[in-house]
TIKE-906112 format. One record per residue (C-alpha): residue number from 1; y, x, z; residue in three letters. Coordinates in pm, whole numbers, plus 50000, padded with zeros to 5 digits. Layout:
BEGIN
  seq      y      x      z  type
  NUM      Y      X      Z   ALA
...
//
This chain:
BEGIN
  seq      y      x      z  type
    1  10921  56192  17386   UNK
    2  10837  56552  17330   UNK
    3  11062  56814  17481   UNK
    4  11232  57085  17255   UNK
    5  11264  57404  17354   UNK
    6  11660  57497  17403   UNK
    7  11841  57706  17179   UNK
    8  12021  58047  17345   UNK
    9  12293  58168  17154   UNK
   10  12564  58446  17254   UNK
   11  12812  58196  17286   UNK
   12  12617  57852  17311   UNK
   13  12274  57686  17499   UNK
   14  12110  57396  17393   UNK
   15  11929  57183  17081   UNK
   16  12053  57129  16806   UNK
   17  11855  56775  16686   UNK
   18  11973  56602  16392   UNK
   19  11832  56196  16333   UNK
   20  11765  56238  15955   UNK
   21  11699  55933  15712   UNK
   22  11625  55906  15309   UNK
   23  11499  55650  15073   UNK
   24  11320  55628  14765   UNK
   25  11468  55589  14458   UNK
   26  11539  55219  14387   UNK
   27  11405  55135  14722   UNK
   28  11063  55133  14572   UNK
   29  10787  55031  14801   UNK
   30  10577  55285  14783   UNK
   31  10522  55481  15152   UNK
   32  10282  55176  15289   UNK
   33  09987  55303  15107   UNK
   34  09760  55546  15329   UNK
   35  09746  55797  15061   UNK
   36  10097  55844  14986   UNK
   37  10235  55816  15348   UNK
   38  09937  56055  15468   UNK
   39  10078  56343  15237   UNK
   40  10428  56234  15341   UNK
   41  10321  56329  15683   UNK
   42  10131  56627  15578   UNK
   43  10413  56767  15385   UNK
   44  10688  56696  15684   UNK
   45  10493  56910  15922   UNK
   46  10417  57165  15730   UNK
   47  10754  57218  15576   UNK
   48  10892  57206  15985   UNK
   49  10611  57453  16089   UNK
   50  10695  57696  15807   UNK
   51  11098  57688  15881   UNK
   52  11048  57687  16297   UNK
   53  11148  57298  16293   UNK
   54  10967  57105  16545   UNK
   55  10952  56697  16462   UNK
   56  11067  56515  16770   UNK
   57  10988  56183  16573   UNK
   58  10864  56072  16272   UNK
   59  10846  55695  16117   UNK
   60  10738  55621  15816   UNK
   61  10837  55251  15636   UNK
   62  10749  55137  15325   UNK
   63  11050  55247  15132   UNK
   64  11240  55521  15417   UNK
   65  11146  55740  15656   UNK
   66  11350  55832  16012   UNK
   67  11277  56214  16146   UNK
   68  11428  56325  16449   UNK
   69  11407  56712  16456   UNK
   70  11624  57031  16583   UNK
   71  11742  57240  16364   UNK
   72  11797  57673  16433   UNK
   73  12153  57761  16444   UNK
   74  12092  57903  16110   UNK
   75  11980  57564  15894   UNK
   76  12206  57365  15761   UNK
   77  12134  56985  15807   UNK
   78  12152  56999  15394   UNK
   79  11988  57220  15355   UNK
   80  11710  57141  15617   UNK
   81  11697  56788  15394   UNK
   82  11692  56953  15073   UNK
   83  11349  57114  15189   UNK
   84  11186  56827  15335   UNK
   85  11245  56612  15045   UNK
   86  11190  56888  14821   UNK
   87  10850  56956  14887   UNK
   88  10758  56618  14998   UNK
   89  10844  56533  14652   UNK
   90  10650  56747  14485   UNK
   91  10358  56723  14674   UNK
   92  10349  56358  14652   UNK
   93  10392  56403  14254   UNK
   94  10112  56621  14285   UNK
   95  09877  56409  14449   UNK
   96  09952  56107  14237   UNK
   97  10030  56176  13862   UNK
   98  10077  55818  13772   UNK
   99  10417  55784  13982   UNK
  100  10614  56016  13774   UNK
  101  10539  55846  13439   UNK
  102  10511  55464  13527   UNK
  103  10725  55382  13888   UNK
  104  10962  55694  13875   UNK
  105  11022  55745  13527   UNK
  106  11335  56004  13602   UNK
  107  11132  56224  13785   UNK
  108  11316  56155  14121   UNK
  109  11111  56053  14397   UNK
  110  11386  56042  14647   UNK
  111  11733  55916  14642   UNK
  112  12042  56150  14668   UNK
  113  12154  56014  14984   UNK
  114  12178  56141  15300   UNK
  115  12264  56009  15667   UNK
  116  12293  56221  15974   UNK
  117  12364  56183  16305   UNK
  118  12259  56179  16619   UNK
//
């Protein structure tokens, strides 16, 4: 496992690493194709490189995806969700047209749910 760096606050030391997990919508198996988990990927570590997130883990399965990351002091775990799945969605969306009118026809790609922990 890659090391993170720790985390010196004026009041606290060490990481802050959150085991996040979401879905698709309807459980749809659609993250086994190499196209679709490829920008999945893509999208994860670039959204964690632009918010100074560094992935610990990543799995991919054909309908969910585990990431273990730490989070600054200053991210909320919602909100640190909110952008992963956020732009992953819309990248995704992006790259493949046909989801949003024929597999996801309410223009979610991801389910609302949400489980933490560590």
């Amino acid at each position: 496992m890659v090391s993170a760096n720790f985390e010196s606050n004026e009041h606290s030391f060490g990481i802050n690493a959150f085991h996040l997990e979401w879905c698709t919508k309807f459980r749809k198996k659609v993250l086994n194709g190499n196209l679709v988990g490829q920008l999945l990927a893509d999208s994860i570590k670039k959204t964690a490189e632009l918010y100074k997130m560094q992935v610990l883990a990543m799995e991919i399965g054909i309908d969910h995806i585990h990431l273990f990351v730490p989070l600054p002091g200053s991210l909320a775990v919602s909100t640190a969700l909110q952008l992963f799945k956020g732009r992953s969605s819309r990248e995704i969306f992006k790259a493949c047209p046909t989801f949003r009118k024929y597999r996801f026809q309410s223009g979610h790609f991801w389910s609302r749910g949400v489980s933490t922990g560590l």
